[in-house]
C-alpha positions as CSV (number, residue, x, y, z in Angstrom):
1,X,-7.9,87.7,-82.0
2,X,-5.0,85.5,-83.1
3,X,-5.9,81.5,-83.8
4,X,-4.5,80.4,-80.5
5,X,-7.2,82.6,-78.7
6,X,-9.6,81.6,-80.6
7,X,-8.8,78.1,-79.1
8,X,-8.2,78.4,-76.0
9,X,-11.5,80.3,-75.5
10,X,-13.4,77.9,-77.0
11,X,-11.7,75.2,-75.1
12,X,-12.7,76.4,-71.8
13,X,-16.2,76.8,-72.9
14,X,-16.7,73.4,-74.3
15,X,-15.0,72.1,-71.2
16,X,-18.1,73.7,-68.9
17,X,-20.5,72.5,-71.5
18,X,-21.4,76.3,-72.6
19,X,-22.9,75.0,-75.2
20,X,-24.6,78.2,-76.7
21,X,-21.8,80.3,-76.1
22,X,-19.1,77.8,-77.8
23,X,-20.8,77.8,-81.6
24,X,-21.5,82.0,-80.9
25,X,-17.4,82.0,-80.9
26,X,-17.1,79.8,-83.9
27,X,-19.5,81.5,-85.4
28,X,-18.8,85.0,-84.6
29,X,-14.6,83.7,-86.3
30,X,-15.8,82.3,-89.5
31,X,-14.7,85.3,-92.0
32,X,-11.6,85.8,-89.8
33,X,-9.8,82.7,-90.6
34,X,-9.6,79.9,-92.8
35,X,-12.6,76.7,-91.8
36,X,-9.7,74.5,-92.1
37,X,-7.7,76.5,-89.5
38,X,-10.5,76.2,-87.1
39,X,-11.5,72.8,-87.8
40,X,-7.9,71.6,-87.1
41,X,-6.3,74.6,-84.5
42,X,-9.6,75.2,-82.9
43,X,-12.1,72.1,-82.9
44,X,-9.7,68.9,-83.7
45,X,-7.5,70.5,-80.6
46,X,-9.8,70.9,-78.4
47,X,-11.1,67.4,-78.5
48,X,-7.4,65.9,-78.3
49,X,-7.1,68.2,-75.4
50,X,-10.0,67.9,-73.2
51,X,-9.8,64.3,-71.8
52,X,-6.8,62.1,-71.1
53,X,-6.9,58.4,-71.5
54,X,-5.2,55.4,-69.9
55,X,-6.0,52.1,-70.0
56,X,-9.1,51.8,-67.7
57,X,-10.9,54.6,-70.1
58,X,-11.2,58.7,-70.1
59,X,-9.6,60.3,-66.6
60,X,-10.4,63.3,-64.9
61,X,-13.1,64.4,-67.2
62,X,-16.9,63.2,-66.6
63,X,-18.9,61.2,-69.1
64,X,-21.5,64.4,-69.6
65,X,-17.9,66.3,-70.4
66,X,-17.2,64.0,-73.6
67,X,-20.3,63.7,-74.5
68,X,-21.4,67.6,-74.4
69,X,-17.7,68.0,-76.3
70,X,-19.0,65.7,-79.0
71,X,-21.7,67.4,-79.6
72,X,-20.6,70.5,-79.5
73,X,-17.7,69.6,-81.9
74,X,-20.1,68.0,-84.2
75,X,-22.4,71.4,-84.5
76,X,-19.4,73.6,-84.7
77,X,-18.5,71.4,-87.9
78,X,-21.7,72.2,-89.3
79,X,-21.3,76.0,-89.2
80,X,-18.1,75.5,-90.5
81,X,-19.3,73.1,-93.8
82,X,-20.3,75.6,-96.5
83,X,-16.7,77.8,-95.9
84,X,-15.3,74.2,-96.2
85,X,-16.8,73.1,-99.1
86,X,-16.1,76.6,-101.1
87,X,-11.9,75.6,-99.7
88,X,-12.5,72.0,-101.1
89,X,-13.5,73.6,-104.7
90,X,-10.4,75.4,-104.9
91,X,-8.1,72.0,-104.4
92,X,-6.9,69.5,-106.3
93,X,-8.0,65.9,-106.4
94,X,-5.2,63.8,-105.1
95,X,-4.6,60.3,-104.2
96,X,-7.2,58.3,-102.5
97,X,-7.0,57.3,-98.9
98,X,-9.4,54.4,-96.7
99,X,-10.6,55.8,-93.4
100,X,-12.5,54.3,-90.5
101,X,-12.8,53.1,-87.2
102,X,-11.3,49.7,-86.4
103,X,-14.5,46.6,-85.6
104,X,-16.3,47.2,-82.4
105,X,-14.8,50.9,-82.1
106,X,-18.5,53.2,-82.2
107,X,-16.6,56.9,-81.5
108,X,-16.7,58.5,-85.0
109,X,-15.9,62.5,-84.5
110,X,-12.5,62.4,-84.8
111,X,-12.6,59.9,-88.2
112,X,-15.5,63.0,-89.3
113,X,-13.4,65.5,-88.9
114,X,-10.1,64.3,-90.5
115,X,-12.3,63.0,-93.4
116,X,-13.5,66.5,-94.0
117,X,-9.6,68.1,-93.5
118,X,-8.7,65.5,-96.1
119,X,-11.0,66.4,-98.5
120,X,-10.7,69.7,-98.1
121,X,-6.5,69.1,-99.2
122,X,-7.4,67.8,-102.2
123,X,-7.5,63.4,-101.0
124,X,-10.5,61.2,-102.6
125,X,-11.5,59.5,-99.6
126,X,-13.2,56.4,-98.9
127,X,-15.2,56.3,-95.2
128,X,-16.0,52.8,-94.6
129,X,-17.3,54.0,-91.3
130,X,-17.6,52.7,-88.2
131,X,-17.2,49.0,-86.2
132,X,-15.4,48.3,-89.5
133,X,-13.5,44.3,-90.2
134,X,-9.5,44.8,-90.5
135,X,-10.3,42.7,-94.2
136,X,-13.1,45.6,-95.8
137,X,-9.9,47.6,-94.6
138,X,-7.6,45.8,-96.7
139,X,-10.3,44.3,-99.6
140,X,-11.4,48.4,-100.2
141,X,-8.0,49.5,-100.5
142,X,-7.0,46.7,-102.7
143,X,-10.3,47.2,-105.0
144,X,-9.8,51.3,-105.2
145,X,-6.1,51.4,-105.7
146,X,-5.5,53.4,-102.5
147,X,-2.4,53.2,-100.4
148,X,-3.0,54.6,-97.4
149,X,-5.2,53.2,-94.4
150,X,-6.0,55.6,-92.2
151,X,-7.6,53.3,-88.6
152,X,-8.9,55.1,-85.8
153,X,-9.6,53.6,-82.3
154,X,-10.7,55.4,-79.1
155,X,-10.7,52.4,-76.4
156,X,-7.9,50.5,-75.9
157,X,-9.3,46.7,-76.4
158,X,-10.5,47.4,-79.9
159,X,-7.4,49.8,-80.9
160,X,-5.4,46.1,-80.7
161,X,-7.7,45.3,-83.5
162,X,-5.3,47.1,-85.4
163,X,-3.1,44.6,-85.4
164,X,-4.7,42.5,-87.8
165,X,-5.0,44.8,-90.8
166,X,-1.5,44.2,-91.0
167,X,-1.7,40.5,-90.5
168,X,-4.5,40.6,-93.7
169,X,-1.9,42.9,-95.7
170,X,1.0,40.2,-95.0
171,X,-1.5,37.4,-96.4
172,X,-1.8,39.2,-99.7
173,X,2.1,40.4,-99.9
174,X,0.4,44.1,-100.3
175,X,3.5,46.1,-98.7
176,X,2.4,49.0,-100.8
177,X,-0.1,49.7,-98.7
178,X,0.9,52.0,-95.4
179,X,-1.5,52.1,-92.1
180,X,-1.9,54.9,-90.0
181,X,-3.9,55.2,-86.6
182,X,-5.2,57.7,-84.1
183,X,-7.1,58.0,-80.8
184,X,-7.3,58.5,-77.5
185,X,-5.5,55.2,-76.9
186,X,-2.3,56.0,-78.7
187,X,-2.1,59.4,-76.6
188,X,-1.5,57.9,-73.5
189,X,0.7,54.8,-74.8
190,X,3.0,56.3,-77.6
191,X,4.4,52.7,-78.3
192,X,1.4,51.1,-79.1
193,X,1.5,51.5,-82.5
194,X,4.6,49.3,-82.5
195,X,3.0,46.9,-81.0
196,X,0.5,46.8,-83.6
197,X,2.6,46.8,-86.5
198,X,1.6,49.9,-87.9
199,X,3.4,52.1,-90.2
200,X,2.7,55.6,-88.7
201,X,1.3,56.7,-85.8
202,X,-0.3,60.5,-84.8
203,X,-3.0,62.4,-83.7
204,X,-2.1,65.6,-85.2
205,X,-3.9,66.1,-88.0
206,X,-1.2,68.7,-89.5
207,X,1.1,66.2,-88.5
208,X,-0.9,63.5,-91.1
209,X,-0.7,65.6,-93.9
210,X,2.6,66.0,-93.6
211,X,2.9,62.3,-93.9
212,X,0.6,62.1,-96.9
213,X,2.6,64.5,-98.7
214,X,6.1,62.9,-98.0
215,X,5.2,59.4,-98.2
């Protein structure tokens, strides 16, 4: 079975909520690919994937459809932790990065599974969790010599929270420090993150380590 069947397989039994049947794949696929690989190919895909997002909320996929992805996601992660941590040995400590989901934003899978992709690449990282001020954003970073923000939002109103982690870096002349965001919200309006005055925008987590490295 190559990666991409491996996804789209457990895609479609996430998206009927076969709950059972979803961690028997994932856990049947452990010693046949890297936990990263299915983390980000697999798990982090299939979330991205299985809901699309305007501005009124989640389309064309039922609440008990997000919700029974969460979970699923979340338990799939947890077979997936002791191959992870035996990748994370193997790697080499690089430089740290703040993550965590911008004040009144509660949806915290996605920030869980980049912080454990991260980690797994070698990155100290900071979770300041969830419902978090844009100035613990910008006081942490400041106080752990980190220059990289990392700000996720899944509902629109609170992704334009955003905005003022910038606003708090302009007050303390700290153009060293580069933001990044995710979520559901910057899916459907690619633009946003203009808007917002951030530095980098993506929901691919490939696509932010890409970033971390170059940048």
């Amino acid at each position: 079975m190559e990666i991409d069947e491996l996804y789209q397989k457990f895609f479609n039994l996430t998206k009927m909520r076969e709950y059972k049947s979803s961690l028997e794949i994932i856990n049947n696929n452990v010693n046949n690919f890297s936990a990263q690989e299915i983390l980000v190919k697999v798990i982090a895909q299939t979330l991205n994937n299985i809901q699309t997002f305007d501005e009124k909320g989640y389309q064309n996929v039922s609440a008990f459809q997000v919700l029974a992805a969460a979970k699923i996601a979340s338990d799939a992660i947890k077979i997936l932790e002791p191959f992870l941590k035996k990748e994370i040995k193997n790697s080499i400590q690089k430089k740290k990065i703040i993550i965590g989901n911008i004040f009144q934003d509660y949806h915290g899978l996605g920030k869980e599974i980049l912080k454990v992709v991260l980690q797994a690449n070698g990155y100290q990282v900071i979770d300041l969790g969830l419902n978090v001020p844009a100035s613990k954003f910008v006081e942490t970073a400041i106080k752990e010599g980190a220059h990289w923000i990392l700000v996720s939002a899944m509902m629109y109103n609170s992704a334009l929270g955003i905005k003022n982690i910038r606003n708090e870096l302009k007050k303390r002349i700290r153009k060293d420090i580069k933001v990044m965001c995710g979520g559901a919200p910057f899916n459907y309006n690619s633009k946003l993150y203009k808007k917002l005055k951030v530095d980098y925008m993506t929901n691919n987590i490939n696509e932010i380590l890409s970033i971390l490295e170059k940048k």
